[in-house]
C-alpha positions in Angstrom: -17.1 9.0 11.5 -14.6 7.6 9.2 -12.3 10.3 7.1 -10.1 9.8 4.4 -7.6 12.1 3.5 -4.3 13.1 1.6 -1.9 13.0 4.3 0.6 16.0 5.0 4.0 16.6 6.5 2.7 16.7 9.6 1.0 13.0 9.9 4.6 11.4 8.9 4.4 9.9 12.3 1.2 8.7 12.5 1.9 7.3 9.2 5.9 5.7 10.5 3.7 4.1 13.3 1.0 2.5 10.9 3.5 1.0 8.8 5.0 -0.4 12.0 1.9 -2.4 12.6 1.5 -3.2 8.7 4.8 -5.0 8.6 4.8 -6.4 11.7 1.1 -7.8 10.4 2.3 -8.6 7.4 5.5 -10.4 8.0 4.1 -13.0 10.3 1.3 -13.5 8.0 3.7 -14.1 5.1 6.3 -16.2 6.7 3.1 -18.4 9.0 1.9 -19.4 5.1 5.6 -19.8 3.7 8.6 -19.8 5.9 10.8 -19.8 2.7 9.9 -16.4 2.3 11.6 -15.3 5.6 14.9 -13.8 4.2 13.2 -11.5 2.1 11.2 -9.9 4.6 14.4 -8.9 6.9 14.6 -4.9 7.3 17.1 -2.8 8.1 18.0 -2.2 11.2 17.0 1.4 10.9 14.1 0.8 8.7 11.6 2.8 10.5 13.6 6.0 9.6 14.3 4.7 6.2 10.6 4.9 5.3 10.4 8.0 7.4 12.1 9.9 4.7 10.3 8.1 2.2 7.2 9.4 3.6 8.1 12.9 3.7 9.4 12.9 0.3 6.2 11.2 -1.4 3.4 13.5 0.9 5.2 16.4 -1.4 5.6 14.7 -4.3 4.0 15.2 -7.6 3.5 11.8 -8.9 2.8 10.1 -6.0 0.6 10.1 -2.7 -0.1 9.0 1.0 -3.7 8.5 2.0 -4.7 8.9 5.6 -7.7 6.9 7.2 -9.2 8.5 10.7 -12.4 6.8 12.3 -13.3 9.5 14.9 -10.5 10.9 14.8 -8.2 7.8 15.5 -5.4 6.4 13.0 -7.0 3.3 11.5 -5.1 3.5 7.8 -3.3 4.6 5.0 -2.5 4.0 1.4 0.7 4.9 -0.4 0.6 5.2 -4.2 2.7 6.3 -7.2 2.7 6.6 -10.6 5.4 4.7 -12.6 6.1 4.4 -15.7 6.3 1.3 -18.0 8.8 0.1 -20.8 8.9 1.9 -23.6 7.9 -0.8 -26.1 4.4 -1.0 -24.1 1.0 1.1 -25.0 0.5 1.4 -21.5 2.9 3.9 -20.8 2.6 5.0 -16.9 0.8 2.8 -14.5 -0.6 3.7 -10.8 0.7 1.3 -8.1 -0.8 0.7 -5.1 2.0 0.2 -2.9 0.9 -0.5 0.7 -3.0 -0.4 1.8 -3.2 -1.3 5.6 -6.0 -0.7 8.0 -5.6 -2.1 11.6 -6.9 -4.5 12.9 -9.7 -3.3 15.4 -11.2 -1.3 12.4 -11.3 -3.4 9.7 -14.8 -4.8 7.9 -15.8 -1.1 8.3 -15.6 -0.3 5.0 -11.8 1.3 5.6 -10.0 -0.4 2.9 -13.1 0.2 0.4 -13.0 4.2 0.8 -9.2 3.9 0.7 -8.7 2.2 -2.3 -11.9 5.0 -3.8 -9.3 7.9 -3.5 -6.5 6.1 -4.4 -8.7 5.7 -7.6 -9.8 9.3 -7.9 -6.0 10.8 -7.5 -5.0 8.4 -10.1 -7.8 9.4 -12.7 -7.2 13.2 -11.8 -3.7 12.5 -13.0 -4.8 10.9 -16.3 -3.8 7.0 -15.3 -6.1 4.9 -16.8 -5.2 1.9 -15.2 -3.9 0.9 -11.3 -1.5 -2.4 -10.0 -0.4 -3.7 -6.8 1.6 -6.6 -5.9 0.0 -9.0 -2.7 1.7 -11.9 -1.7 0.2 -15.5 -3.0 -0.4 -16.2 1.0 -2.8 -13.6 2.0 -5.8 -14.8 0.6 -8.1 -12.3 2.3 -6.1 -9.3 0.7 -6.5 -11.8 -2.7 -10.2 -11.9 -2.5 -10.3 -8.0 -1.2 -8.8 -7.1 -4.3 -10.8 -9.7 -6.9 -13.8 -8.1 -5.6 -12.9 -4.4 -6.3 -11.8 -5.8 -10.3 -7.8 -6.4 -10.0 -7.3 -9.5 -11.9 -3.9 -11.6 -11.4 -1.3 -10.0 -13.6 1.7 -12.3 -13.6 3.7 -14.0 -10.8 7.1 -13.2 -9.6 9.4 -15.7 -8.3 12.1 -15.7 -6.0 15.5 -17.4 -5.3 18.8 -17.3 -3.8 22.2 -17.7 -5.8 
């Protein structure tokens, strides 16, 4: 039985250890499309405890939120989500972001990602946003069409380089 949920304090871990998997996914994903990429990618060395913090801080917080997937009872993914807000000069004024969405591996094409991404939506509109971004890297093209088929259309295109 799959369960969504607003994490708490007390899935931090379980969350720590998710994100794990997500960036080691991720990264070789990225990097296997576009090796030029591969310096941007590079954590910290103590990057896990980093985001740790991060984690406790945006479970409590008031603007933003940490979605916790459970298929019988087992991790399979979480969302983390904030609300920012936009340059003055703009109508748009705040702005949800989607900024990770990660189910592993074994559960995936269950749906996971789909009832994620319907919370996500449903914190956002109790919180009066009107309209939600994320930012996926040109490369994963299964994330790409994920997306396209829940609505997101592409936005702009940020580029990248050393100096």
């Amino acid at each position: 039985m799959l369960v969504v949920r607003k994490a708490s304090f007390k899935d931090v871990k379980i969350i720590v250890n998710l994100w794990k998997e997500f960036m080691k996914y991720h990264d070789e994903l990225v990097v296997k499309e576009n090796p030029k990429l591969k310096p941007y990618l590079i954590k910290k060395k103590n990057a896990a405890k980093i985001f740790k913090k991060f984690i406790e801080k945006n479970v409590k917080a008031r603007t933003a939120a940490v979605f916790l997937a459970e298929m019988d009872g087992k991790p399979a993914g979480y969302s983390l989500i904030y609300i920012k807000k936009s340059i003055p000069v703009f109508k748009l004024e705040k702005i949800g972001s989607i900024s990770d969405l990660f189910v592993k591996k074994e559960f995936r094409g269950k749906g996971i990602s789909s009832k994620l991404k319907d919370e996500v939506v449903n914190w956002f509109r109790k919180k009066g946003i009107k309209h939600i971004s994320l930012a996926v890297y040109n490369g994963n093209k299964h994330a790409h069409s994920i997306y396209e088929k829940w609505g997101f259309i592409n936005s702009h295109t940020e580029m990248r380089r050393e100096i």
